[in-house]
N, C-alpha and C positions, 0 to 999 in steps of 0.2 A: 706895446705891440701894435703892431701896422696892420689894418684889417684891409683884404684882398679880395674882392667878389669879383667872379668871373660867370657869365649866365651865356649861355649857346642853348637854343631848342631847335628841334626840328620832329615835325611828323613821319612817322613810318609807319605805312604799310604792311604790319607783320602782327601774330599770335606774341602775343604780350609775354610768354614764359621766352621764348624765341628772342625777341629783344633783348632780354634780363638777362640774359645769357652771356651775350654780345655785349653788354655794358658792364661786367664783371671781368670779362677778361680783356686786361690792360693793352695784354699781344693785340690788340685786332685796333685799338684807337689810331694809331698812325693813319692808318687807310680812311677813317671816318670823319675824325677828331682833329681838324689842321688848325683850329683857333690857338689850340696849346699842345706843348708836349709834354707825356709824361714818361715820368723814372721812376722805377719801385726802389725805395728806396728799403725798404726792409720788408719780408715777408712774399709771398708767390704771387703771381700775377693773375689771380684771381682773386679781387675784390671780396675782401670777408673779413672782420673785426680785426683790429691788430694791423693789417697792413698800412706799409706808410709810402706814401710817394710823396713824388715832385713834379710838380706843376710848371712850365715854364713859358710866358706869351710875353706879348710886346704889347705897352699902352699902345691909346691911340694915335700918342706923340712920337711912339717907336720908342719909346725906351724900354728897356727889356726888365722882363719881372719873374721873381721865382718864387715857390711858396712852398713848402709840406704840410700835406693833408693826411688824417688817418683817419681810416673807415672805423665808425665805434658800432654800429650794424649791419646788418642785410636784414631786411624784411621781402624775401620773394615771391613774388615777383615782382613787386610794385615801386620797393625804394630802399635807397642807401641813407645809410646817413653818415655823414662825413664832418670832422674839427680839422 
């Protein structure tokens, strides 16, 4: 198996539940999120156990890369955890 790390941070400005919010649901990443795209690939677009997406960016060499990820928790407000 191929292990795939992809890190983006950024600060915001905002009530921490308010965030967490925004970071659960998949619909709103396009508009934030342009390092990568994602696809659900099974389960609703709000981030919660079980669901599985697809991940899709470009090294830095420009070759394009894909991955699926599934969320194994939510811990609200503060973090996901994701394989």
């Amino acid at each position: 198996m191929e292990l795939h790390r992809c890190r983006d941070d950024v600060v915001v400005p905002g009530e921490t539940e308010a965030c967490f919010a925004v970071l659960r649901d998949v619909g709103t990443y396009a508009r934030w999120w342009t390092l990568v795209r994602l696809d659900v690939v099974s389960g609703e677009t709000r981030l919660s156990p079980g669901v599985r997406f697809r991940l899709t960016g470009a090294r830095p060499d420009g070759t394009s890369v894909s991955w699926i990820v599934r969320v194994t928790a939510a811990h609200a407000p503060t973090r996901l955890e994701l394989e």
